[in-house]
C-alpha positions as CSV (number, residue, x, y, z in Angstrom):
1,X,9.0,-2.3,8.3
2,X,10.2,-5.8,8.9
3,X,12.1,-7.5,11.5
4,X,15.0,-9.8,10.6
5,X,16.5,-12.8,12.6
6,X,20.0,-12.5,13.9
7,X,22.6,-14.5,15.6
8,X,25.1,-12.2,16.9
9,X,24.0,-11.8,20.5
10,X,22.7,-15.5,20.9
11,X,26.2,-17.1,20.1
12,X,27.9,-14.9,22.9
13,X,27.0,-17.0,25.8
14,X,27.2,-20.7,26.3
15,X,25.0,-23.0,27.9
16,X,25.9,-27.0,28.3
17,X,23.9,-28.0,25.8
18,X,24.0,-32.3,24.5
19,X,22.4,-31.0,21.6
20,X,24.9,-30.7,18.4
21,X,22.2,-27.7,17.3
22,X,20.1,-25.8,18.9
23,X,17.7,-22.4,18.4
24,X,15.6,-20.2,20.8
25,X,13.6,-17.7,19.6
26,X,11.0,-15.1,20.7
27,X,7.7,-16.5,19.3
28,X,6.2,-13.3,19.1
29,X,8.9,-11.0,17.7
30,X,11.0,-13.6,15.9
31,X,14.3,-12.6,18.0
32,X,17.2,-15.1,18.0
33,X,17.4,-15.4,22.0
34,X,20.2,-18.0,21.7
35,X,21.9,-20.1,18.9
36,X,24.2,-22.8,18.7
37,X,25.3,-24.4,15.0
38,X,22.3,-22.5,13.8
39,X,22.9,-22.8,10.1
40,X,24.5,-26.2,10.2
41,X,23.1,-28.4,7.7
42,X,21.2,-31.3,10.0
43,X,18.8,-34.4,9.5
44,X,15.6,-32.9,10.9
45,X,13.8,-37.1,11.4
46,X,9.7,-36.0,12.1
47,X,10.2,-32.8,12.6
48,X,9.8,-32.7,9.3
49,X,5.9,-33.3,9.5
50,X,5.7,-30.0,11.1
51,X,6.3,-28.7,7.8
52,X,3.8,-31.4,6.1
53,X,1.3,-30.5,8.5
54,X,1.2,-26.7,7.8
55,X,1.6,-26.9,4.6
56,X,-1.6,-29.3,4.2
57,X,-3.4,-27.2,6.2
58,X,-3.2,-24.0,4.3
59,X,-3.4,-26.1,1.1
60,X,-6.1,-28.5,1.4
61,X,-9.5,-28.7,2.7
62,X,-9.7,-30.3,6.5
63,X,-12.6,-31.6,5.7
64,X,-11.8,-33.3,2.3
65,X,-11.8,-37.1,2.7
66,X,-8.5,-38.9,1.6
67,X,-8.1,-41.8,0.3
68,X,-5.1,-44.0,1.3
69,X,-2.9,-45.6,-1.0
70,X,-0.7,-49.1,-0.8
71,X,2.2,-46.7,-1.0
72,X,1.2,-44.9,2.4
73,X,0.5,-48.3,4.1
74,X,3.7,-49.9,2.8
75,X,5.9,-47.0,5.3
76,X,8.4,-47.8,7.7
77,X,8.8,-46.6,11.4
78,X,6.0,-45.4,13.4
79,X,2.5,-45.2,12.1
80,X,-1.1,-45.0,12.6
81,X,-1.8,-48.7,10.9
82,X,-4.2,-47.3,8.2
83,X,-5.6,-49.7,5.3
84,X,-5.0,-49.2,1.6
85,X,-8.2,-48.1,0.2
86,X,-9.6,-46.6,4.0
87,X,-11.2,-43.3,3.5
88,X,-9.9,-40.8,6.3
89,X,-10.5,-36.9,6.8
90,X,-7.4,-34.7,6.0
91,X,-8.3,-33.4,9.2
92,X,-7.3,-36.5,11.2
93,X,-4.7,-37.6,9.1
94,X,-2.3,-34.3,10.4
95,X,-3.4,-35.5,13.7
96,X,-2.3,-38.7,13.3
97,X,0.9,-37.7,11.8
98,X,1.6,-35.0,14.2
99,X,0.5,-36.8,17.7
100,X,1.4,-40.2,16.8
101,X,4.1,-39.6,14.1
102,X,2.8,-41.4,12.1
103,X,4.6,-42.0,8.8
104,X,1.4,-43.7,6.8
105,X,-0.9,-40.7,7.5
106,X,2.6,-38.3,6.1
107,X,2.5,-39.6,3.0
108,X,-1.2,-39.8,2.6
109,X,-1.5,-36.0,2.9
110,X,1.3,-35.7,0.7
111,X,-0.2,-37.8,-2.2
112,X,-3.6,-36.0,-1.6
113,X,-2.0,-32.6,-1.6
114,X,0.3,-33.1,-4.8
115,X,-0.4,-36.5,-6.3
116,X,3.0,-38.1,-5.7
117,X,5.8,-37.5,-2.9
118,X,8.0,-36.5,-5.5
119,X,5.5,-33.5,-6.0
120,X,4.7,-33.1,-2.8
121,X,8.4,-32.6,-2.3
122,X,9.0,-30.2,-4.7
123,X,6.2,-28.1,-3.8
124,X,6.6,-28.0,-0.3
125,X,10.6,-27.2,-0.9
126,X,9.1,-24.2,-2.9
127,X,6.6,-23.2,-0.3
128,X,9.1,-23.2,2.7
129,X,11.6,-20.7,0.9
130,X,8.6,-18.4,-0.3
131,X,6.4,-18.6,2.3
132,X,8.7,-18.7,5.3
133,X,11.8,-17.7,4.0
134,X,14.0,-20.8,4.8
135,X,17.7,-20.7,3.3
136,X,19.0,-24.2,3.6
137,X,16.3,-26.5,3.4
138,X,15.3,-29.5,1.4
139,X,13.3,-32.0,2.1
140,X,12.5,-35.2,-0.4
141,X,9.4,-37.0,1.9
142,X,6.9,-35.4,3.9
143,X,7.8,-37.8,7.3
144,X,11.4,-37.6,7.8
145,X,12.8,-41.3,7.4
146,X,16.3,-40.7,6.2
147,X,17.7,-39.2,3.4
148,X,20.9,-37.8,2.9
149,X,19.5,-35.5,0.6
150,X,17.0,-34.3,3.1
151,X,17.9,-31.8,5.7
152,X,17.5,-28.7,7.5
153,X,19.2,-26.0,9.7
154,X,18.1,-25.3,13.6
155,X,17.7,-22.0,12.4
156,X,14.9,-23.2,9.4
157,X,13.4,-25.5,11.6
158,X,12.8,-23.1,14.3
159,X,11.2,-20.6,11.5
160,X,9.6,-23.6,10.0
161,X,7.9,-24.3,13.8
162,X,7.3,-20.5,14.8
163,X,5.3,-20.1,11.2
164,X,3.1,-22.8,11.8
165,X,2.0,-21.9,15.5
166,X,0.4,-18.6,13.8
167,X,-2.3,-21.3,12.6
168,X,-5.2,-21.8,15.0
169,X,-5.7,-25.3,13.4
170,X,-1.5,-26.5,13.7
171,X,-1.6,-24.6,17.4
172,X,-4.6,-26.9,18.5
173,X,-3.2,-30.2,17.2
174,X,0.7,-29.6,18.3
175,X,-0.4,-29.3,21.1
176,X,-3.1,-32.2,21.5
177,X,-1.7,-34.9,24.6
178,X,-4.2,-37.4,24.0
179,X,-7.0,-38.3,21.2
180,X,-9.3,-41.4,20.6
181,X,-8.5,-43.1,17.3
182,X,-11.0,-45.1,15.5
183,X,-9.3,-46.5,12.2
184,X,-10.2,-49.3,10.6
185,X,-7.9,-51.7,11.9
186,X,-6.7,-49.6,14.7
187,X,-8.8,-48.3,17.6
188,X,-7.1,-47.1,20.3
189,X,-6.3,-43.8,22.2
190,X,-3.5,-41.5,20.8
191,X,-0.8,-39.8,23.4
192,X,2.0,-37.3,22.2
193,X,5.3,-38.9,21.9
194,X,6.8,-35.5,23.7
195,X,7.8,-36.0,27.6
196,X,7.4,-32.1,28.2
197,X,4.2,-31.8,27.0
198,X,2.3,-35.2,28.6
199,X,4.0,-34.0,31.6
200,X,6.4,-37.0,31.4
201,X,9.0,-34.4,32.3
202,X,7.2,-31.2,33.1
203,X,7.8,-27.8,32.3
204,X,6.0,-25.3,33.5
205,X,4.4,-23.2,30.5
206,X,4.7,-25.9,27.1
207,X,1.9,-25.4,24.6
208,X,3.1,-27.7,22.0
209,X,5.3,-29.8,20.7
210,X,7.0,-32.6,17.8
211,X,9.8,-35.8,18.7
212,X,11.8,-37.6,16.1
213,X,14.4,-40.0,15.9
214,X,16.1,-41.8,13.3
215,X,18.8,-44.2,13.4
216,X,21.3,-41.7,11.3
217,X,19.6,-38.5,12.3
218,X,19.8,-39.2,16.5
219,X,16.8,-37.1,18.7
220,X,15.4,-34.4,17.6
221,X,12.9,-31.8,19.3
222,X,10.7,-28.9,18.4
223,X,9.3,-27.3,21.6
224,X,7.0,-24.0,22.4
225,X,6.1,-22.6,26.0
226,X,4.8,-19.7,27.2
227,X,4.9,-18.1,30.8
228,X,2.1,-15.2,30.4
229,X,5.1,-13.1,29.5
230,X,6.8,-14.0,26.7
231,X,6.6,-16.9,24.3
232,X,9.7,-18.8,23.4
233,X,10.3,-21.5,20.2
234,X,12.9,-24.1,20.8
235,X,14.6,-26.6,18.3
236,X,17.6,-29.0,19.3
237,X,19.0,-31.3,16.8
238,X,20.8,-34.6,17.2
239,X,21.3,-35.8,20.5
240,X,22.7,-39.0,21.3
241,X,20.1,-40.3,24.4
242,X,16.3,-39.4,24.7
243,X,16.4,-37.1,27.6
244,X,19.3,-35.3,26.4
245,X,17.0,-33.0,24.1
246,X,14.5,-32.6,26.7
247,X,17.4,-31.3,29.2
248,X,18.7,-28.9,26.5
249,X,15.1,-27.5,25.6
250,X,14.6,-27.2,29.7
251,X,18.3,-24.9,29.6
252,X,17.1,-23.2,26.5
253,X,13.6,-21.9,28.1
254,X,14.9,-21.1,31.2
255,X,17.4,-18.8,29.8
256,X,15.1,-17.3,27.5
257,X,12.6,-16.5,30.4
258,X,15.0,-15.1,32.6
259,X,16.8,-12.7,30.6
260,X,14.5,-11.3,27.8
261,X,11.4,-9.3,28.1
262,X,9.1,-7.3,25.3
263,X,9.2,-3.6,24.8
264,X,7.6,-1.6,22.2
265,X,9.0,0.5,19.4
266,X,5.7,3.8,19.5
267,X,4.7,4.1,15.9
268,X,6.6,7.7,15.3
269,X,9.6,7.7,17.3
270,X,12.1,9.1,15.4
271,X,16.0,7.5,15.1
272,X,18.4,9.6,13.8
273,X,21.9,8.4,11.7
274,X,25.3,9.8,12.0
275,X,24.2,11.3,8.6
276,X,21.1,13.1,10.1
277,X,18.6,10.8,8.6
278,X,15.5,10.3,10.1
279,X,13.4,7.0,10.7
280,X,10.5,5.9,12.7
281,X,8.6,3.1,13.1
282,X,4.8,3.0,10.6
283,X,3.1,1.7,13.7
284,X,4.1,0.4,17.3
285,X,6.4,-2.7,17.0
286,X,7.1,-5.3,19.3
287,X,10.7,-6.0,20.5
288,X,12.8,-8.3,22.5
289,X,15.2,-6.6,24.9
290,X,17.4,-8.3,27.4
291,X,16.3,-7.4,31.2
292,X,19.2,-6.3,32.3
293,X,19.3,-3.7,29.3
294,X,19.3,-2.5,26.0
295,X,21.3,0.2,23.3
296,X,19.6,0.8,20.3
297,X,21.6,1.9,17.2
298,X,20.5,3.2,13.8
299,X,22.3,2.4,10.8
300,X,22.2,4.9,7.8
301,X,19.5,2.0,5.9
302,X,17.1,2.8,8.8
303,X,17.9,-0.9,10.3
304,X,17.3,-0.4,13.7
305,X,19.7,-2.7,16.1
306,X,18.4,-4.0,19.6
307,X,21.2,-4.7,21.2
308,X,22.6,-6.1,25.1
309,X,24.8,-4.7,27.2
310,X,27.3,-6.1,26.0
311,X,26.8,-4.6,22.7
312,X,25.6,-7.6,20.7
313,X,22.8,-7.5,18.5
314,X,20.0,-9.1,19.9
315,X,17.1,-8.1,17.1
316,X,17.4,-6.1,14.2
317,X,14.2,-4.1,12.4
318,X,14.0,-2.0,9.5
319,X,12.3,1.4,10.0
320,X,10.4,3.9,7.4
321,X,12.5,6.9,6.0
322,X,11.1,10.4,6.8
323,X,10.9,12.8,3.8
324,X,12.3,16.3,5.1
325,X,9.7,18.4,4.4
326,X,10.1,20.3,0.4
327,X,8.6,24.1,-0.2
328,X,5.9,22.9,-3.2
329,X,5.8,24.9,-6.6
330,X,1.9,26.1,-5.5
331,X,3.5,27.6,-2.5
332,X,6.2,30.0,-4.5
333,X,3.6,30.8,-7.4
334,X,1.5,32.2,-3.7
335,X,4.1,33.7,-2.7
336,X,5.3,35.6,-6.2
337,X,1.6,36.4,-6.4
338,X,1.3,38.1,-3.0
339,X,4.3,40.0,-3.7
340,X,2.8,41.0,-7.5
341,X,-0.2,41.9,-5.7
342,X,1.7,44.2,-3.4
343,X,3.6,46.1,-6.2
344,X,0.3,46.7,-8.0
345,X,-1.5,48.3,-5.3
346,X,1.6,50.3,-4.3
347,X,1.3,51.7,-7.4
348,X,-2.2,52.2,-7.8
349,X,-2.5,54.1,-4.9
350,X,0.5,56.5,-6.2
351,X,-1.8,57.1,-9.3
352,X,-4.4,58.0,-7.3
353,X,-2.5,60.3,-4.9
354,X,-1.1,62.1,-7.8
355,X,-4.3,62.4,-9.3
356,X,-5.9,63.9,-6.3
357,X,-2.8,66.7,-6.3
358,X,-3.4,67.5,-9.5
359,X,-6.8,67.9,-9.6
360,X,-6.0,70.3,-6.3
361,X,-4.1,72.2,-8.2
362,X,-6.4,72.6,-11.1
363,X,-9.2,73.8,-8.9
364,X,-6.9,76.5,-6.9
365,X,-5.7,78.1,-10.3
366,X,-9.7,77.9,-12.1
367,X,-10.2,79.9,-8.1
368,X,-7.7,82.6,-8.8
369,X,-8.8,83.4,-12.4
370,X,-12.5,84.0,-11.4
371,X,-10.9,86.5,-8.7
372,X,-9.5,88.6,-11.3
């Protein structure tokens, strides 16, 4: 049983969003709560060291020590001011690259991980369409710094993001505010670049969180929160100003907390079809629902549609056919056999009856002969 992402329901409503793209979806149950331009092709700036980070994580050893190369000083843009030849743990490298951004560290996890960016790209492109099922993705760097052939949808990106925070090591360092540094030629005291999380511009319930900004990309913003009722994944691509993308993640949360809530598919519950088909769920499955309602519809492939009120499709998940049951070859041959059974003692008590007459018979005559 799986569920499967869809945008039906989330494109129904609008919200004033700056953002050219944008995604919100369930954390938990991986519902689309809300979608705009979802599977636009876009310029994803550091939000692409979300994806370095996880995938460096499950790949590598934290613990491994790195060695960094003149090719990971010699980066542009924002960076963590590491020395060719300094000898960091991969550990503290994604934390670099993830609080501060920086685009040094990026590339020194992706030489360590693959032995060249090139690699490192061609691995990771793999790994996102395998691992997390991505459809139009491709990245050509492991930091973001432009490319025209490196790009993303809101859609992958918020996949991309709500795949990693299943990691106890990525949860811990997205959502890090501050952390000493002690490099060798930089010691100072990290803070995340994201407003919502430092509390910059508070929102109640953020556990995490990436910025990035090109000149050709505009802002960019992955965002998680949770209110101790549901967990929500935001990602808003290319806005002009700063605080634009902060605004839009604000609209998208708030939505998402006020009109969704989880309910549970019971392991067992049978669906039926138009065609009399029967479905059920292997084991108790979380869902989304809107608040205000929910229809459920079956299709005759056992995909189970959560639906609004409205009738769109808010989460879609595929149940388990159920076998009608099928009398077995053992039980017939039981049955014939009972029945042969039957007939055999039927007649074997005849032939017993009979022989008792007779022999009756045979005695009363042998009586009457004596007599006379």
């Amino acid at each position: 049983m799986t569920n499967q992402w869809h945008v039906s329901a989330a494109e129904t409503e609008l919200l004033p969003l700056k953002s050219e793209a944008a995604v919100l979806i369930d954390s938990d149950t991986g519902a689309v709560l809300y979608a705009k331009n979802a599977n636009q092709r876009m310029y994803p700036a550091s939000l692409t060291k979300i994806a370095t980070a996880i995938y460096a994580i499950e790949k590598g050893n934290l613990d491994s020590i790195v060695s960094v190369s003149g090719n990971a000083v010699r980066q542009d843009g924002t960076r963590v001011y590491l020395n060719e030849g300094e000898k960091v743990p991969l550990k503290k490298l994604i934390q670099g690259m993830l609080i501060n951004s920086g685009n040094d560290a990026a590339v020194a996890i992706a030489e360590y991980t693959d032995g060249t960016v090139q690699k490192f790209a061609e691995n990771l492109n793999a790994y996102l369409k395998t691992k997390i099922g991505v459809r139009d993705t491709h990245f050509t760097n492991p930091n973001g710094l432009f490319d025209k052939n490196h790009y993303t949808t809101a859609m992958d990106m918020a996949l991309i993001t709500n795949y990693a925070i299943k990691n106890p090591v990525f949860v811990e360092i997205f959502g890090t505010k501050v952390l000493p540094w002690k490099g060798q030629s930089w010691q100072t005291t990290l803070v995340t670049h994201h407003k919502m999380l430092k509390g910059e511009l508070a929102y109640p319930g953020v556990t995490g969180g990436k910025t990035g900004y090109t000149s050709e990309t505009k802002q960019t913003l992955s965002t998680t929160a949770d209110n101790g009722r549901i967990r929500l994944t935001a990602v808003v691509l290319k806005s002009n100003l700063k605080n634009d993308k902060y605004n839009d993640t604000a609209l998208l949360f708030n939505y998402g907390f006020k009109n969704f809530q989880h309910a549970t598919l019971k392991q067992g519950e049978i669906f039926t079809t138009a065609e009399r088909k029967e479905y059920y769920p292997e084991q108790d499955t979380l869902i989304t629902e809107r608040i205000d309602g929910c229809l459920k519809n079956i299709a005759n492939n056992g995909l189970l549609a959560i639906k609004d009120n409205k009738g769109q499709i808010v989460q879609t998940v595929q149940l388990t056919y159920k076998e009608p049951p099928k009398p077995t070859v053992i039980s017939l041959k039981k049955a014939k056999k009972s029945k042969n059974e039957e007939d055999g003692l039927i007649f074997v008590n005849s032939i017993v009856g009979m022989m008792i007459v007779i022999i009756g018979i045979v005695t009363v005559r042998k009586k009457r002969v004596r007599k006379y």
